[in-house]
N, C-alpha and C positions, 0 to 999 in steps of 0.2 A: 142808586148804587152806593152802597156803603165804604168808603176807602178809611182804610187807617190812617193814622195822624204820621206815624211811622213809614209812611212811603212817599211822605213831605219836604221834599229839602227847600233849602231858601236863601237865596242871592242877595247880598245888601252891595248895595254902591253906597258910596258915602264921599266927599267931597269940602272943602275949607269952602265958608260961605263969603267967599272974595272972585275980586275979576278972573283972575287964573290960576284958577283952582286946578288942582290934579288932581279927576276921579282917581278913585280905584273901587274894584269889586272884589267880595268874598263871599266863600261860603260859610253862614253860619248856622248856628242852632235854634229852637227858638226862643231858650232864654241863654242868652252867650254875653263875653264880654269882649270890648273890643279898645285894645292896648295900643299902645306907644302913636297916641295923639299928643300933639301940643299944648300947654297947658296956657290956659286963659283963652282958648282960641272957638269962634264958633262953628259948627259942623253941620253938613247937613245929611239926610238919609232917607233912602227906600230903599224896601223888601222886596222881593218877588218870588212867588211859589211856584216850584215845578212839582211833574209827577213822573220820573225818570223811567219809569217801570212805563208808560203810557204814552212817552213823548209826548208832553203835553207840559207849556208855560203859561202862568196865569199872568193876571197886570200888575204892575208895580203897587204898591201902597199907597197915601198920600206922604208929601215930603215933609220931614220932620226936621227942623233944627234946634240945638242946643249947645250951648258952650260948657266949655269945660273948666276945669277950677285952679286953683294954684297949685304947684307941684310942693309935696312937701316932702325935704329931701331929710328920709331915714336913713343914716349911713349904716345900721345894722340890717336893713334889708336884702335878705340874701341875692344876690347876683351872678347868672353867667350861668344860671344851669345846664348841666350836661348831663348826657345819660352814657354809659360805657356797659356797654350789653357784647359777654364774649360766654360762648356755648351755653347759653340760655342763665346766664349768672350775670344778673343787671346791678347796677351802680348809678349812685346819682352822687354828683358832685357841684357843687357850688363854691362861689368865694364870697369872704366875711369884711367888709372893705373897715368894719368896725374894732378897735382893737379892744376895747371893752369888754368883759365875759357877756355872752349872749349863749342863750339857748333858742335849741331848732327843734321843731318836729315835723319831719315830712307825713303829707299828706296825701291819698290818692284817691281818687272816683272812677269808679268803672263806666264803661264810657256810653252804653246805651243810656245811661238815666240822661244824658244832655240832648239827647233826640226826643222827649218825654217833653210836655207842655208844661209838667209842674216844676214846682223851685226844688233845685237840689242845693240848695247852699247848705244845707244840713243834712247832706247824706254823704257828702265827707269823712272818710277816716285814718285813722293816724296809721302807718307803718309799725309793725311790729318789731321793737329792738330799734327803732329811728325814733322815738319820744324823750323831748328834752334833753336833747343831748349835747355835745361842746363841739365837738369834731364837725367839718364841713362835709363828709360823705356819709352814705348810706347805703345798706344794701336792701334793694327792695324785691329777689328771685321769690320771698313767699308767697310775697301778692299776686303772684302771674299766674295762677290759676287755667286760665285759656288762653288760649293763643290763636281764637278766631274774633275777639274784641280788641277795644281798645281801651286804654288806659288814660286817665291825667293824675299829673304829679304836682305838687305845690311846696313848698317850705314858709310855714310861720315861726318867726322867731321875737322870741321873748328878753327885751331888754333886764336890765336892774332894776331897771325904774315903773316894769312891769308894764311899757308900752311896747304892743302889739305890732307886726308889720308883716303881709305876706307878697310872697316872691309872684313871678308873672309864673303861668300855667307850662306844661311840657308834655305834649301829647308821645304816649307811648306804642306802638305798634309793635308787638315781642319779636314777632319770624323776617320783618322785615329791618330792624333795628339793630334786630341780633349780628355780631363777627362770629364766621365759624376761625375756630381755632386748629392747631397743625395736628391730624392724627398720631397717635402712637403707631412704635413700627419696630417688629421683632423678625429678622432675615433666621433662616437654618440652610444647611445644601447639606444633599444625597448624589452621591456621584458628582453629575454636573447641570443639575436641577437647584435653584435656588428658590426656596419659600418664605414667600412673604405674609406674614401675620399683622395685620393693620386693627388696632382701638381707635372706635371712633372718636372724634372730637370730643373732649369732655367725659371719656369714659366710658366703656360698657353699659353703664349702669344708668348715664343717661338718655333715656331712654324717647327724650320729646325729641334730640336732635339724628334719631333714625329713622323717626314716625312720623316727622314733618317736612323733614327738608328733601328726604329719597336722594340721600349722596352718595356721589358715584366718588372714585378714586382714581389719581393718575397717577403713576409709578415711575417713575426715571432712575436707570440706571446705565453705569459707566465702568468701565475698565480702569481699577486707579493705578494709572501710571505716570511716569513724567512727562509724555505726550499732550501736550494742551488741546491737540486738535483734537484728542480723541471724541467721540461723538456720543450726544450721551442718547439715550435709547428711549423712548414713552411706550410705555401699556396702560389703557383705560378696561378699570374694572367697575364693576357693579356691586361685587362680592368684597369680604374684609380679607380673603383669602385667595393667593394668587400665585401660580408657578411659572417660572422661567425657566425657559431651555437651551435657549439660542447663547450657551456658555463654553469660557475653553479652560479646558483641567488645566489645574496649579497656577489658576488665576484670581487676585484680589477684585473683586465691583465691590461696589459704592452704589447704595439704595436709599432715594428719599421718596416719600410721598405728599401729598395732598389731597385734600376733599374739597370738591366741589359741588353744586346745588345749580341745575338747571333752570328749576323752577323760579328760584327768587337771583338767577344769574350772581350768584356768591361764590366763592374761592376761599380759602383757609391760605395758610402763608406752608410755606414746605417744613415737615418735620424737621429731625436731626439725623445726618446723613448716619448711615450702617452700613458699615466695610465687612466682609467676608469673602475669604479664602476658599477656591474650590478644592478638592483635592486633585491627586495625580489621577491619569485615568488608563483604571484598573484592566480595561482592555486591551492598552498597549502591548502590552507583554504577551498577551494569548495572540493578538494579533501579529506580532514578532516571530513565537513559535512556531505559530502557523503558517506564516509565510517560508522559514526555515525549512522546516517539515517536507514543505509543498516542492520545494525546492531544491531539497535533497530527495526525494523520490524523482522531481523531474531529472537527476543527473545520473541518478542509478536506471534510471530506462533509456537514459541516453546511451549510457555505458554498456547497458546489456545487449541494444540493439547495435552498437559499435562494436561489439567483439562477436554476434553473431556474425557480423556482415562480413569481418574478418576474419573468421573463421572458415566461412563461406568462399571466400575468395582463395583461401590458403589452401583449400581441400581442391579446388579448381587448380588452380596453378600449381599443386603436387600432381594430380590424376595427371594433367597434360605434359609435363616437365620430368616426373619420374613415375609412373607410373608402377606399382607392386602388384600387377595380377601378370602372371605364363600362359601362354598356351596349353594343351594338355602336353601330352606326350608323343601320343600316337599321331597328332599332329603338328609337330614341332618343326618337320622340315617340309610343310606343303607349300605348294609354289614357290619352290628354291630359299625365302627366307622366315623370319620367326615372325610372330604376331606381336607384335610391338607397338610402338607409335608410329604413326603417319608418318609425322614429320621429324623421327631423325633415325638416321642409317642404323640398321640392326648389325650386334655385334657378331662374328662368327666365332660359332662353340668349336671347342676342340675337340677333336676326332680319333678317336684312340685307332692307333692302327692294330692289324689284328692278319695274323700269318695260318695259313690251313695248311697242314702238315698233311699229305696225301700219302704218302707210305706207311702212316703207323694207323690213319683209317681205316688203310685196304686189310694192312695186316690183322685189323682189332675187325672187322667185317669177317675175312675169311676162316680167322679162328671161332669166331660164335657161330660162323654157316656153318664148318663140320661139325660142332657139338650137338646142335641143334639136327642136321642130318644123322650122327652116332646114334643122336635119341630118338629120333623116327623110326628109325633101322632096328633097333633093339624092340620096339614095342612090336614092329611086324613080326619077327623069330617070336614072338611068344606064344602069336596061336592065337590070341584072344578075339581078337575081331580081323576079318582078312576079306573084302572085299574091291571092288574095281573105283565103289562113289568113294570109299576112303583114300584110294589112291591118286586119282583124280583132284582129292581136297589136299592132298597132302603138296602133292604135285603146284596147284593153284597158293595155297599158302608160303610154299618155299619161295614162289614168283616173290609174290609178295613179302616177304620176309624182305629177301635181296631187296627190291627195290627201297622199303624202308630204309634198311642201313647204308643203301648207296646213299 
């Protein structure tokens, strides 16, 4: 079975060849260098090859020792490297312990060629805009290329005197090296809605620190008042864009955010806080009206149904207390008194007295019975009609006549 060289890593212990020595072990490359031994001192060492992919460790190598040389102290030799990697914008900074004019040029290797069996001492190369230069830092973000490798950085620097000196090595890893920096953050409010607009770390435009790190955003906001306790509020978004509602009209918050990275457990530091103003809320007043409104209708059906009731009552307590309907006429004096109310004494009507003159009756009767007789009498002398049924009816009508006007 053919296995790549590439899926070879290699353990070196190495140890001071004295009585109490202090191992130690690392991992290294198979052509690597290995730093900060004591000088003049003899050392000893084995390999040992795994195959991580296979779980599987080979045997040690045989032991090798060698001493090492006199240290020779270049005070122009750069010292103290450091890397300052914030939203994918790396820096390398060193100190010059030399007061001397000295020139640097930083140098970098991408980092597969040192898993390789061959010599990369000369596959080294220089920093673009970092050659020869006097300043102690550099900016190396052109070199970063990917950010699924790894990098090494070095500084060789060049005396006056044209002697040579390079720094110790500085393994770079971009995504995890990297500081996320505090988003940008632009608040607006509608009604009583607040919106929050978030740049990511480094800029819209950067565009590795959206595509690699998958940041999410936490949102905290407060009521700026004199209140200390007030409490301030968290929303976690996923999105650069985000609304709040849980607000109270013609009130000041205060909004900061940050970004965080799950992935490589990273945080950013918090923006710069953003105060705004809600406005007054515009429903008050409809809701004021309305309740008014509501309010004065329920007092007018109050009122209408209280003057009907009393109305009601007024019309009752007249009917029974004074009543305005009579009896007719022709029954006005049945069973001795008037039709009135039950319950109070009926008043007695007055009575017109009334006197029958019986002598001017008889007299006013006996003079219409002779005219009336005169004219019977005269029609019979005439001859015209003369029988016994006429006299008979004459006789029968006089009865009657009389008894009429008696």
């Amino acid at each position: 079975m053919w296995i790549s060289q590439l899926s070879f890593k290699y353990n070196l212990v190495i140890w001071e060849n004295s009585s109490d020595a202090e191992v130690r072990s690392q991992s290294i490359f198979p052509t690597d260098t290995i730093s900060d031994l004591a000088p003049e001192t003899t050392y000893c060492l084995k390999v040992q090859a795994t195959l991580p992919l296979y779980s599987q460790e080979g045997l040690f190598s045989p032991i090798h020792c060698v001493k090492t040389t006199r240290k020779v102290n270049d005070l122009f030799c750069p010292a103290n490297l450091k890397v300052f990697a914030l939203n994918m914008k790396f820096h390398l900074h060193w100190n010059n312990p030399y007061k001397q004019h000295v020139n640097y040029t930083v140098q970098y290797l991408i980092g597969y060629l040192k898993k390789l069996h061959d010599d990369y001492s000369e596959k080294w190369l220089n920093v673009p805009r970092c050659e020869n230069i006097t300043n102690t830092k550099c900016n190396f973000t052109s070199i970063i290329t990917t950010t699924s490798g790894f990098y090494y950085l070095r500084v060789q620097a060049m005396s006056q005197y044209n002697k040579s000196c390079l720094s110790n090595e500085v393994i770079i890893d971009p995504l995890r090296i990297n500081e996320i920096g505090p988003p940008a953050v632009k608040v607006d409010v509608s009604d009583v809605l607040l919106h929050v607009r978030i740049s990511p770390p480094g800029g819209s435009e950067n565009e590795i620190m959206t595509e690699h790190y998958y940041l999410s955003y936490q949102i905290m906001y407060r009521k700026n008042s004199s209140d200390n306790e007030e409490k301030m509020k968290v929303k976690e978004i996923k999105q650069t864009i985000a609304t709040i509602s849980d607000l109270t009209p013609s009130t000041q918050y205060c909004v900061k955010v940050k970004a965080f990275s799950e992935t490589y457990n990273k945080s950013s530091p918090f923006s710069n806080e953003e105060c705004i103003k809600t406005p007054e809320d515009k429903r008050l007043p409809l809701i004021i009206l309305a309740t008014f409104v509501t309010a004065l209708i329920a007092v007018l059906v109050v009122a209408v149904l209280f003057i009907f009731f009393l109305y009601q009552a007024y019309n009752k307590i007249k009917y029974v207390f004074f009543p305005s309907c009579k009896p007719p006429l022709n029954i006005e004096g049945f069973g001795g008194q008037l039709f009135g109310s039950p319950y109070l004494p009926t008043a007695e009507e007055p009575i017109e007295s009334c006197y029958v003159i019986e002598s001017i009756i008889e007299e006013v009767n006996q003079i219409d019975f002779k005219d009336y007789k005169h004219s019977k009498q005269s029609s019979r002398d005439s001859g015209n009609y003369s029988n016994d049924d006429d006299t008979s009816g004459s006789k029968g009508s006089e009865g009657m006549l009389e008894k009429e006007i008696i």
